[in-house]
C-alpha positions as protocol buffer text, in pm:
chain_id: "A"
residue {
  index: 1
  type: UNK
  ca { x: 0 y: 0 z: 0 }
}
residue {
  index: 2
  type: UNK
  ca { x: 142 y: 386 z: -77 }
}
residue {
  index: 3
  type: UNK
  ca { x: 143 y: 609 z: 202 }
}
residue {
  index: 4
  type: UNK
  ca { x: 94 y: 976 z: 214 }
}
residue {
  index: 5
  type: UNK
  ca { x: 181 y: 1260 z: 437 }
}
residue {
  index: 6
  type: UNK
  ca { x: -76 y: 1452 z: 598 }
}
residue {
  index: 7
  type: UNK
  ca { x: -1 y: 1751 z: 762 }
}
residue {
  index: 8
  type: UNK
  ca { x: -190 y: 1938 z: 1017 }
}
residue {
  index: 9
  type: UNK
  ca { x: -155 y: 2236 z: 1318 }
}
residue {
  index: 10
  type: UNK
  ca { x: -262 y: 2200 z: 1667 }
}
residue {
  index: 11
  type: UNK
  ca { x: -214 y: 2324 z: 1983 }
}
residue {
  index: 12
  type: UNK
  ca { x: 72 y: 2264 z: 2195 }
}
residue {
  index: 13
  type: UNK
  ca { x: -168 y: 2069 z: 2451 }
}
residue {
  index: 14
  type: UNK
  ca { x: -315 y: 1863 z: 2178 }
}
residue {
  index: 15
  type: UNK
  ca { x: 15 y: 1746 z: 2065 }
}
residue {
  index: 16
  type: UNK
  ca { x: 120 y: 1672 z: 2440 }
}
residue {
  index: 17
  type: UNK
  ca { x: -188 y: 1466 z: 2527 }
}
residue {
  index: 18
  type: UNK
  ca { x: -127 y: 1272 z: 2186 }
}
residue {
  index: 19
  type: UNK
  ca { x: 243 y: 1232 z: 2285 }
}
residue {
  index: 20
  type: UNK
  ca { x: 115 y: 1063 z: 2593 }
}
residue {
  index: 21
  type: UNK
  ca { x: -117 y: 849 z: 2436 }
}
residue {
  index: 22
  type: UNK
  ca { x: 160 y: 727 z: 2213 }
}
residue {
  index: 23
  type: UNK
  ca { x: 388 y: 662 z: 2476 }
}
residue {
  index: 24
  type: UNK
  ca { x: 181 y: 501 z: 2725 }
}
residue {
  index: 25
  type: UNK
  ca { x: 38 y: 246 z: 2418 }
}
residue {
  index: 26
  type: UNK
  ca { x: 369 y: 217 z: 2265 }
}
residue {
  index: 27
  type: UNK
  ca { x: 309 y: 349 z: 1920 }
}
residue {
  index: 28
  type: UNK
  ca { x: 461 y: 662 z: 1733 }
}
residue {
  index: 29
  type: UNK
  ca { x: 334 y: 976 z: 1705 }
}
residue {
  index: 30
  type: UNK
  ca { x: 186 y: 953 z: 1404 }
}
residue {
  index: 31
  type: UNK
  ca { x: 58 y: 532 z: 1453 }
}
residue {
  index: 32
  type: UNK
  ca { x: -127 y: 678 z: 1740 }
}
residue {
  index: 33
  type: UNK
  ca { x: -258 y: 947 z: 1521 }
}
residue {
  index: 34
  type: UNK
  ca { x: -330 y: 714 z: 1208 }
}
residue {
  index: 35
  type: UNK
  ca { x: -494 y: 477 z: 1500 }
}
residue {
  index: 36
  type: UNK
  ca { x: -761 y: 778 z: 1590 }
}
residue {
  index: 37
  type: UNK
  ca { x: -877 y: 851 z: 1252 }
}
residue {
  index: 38
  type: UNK
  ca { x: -879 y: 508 z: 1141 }
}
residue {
  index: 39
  type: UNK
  ca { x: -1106 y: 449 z: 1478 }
}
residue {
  index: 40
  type: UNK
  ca { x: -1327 y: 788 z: 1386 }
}
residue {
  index: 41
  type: UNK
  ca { x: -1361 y: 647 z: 1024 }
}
residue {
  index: 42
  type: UNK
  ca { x: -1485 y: 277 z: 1136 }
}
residue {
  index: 43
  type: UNK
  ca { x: -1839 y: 435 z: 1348 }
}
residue {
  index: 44
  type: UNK
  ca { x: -1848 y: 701 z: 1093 }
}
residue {
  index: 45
  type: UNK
  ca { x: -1836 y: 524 z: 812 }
}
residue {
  index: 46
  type: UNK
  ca { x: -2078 y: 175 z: 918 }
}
């Protein structure tokens, strides 16, 4: 599968709180980001 790079701007909180979640699941930044939207998409989308 190709990837692509999203980029977005936040708050310095936001990005903390996501740090945290990454660190306390051990995932990256961005696999604990990729993990929310994939989530969001799943009970939006069925």
């Amino acid at each position: 599968m190709e990837t692509t790079t999203i980029t977005f701007r936040t708050t310095e909180d936001v990005k903390q709180k996501l740090d945290n979640l990454a660190l306390e699941e051990n995932r990256t930044l961005s696999n604990m980001i990729e993990t929310i939207v994939l989530n969001y998409l799943k009970q939006k989308l069925c």
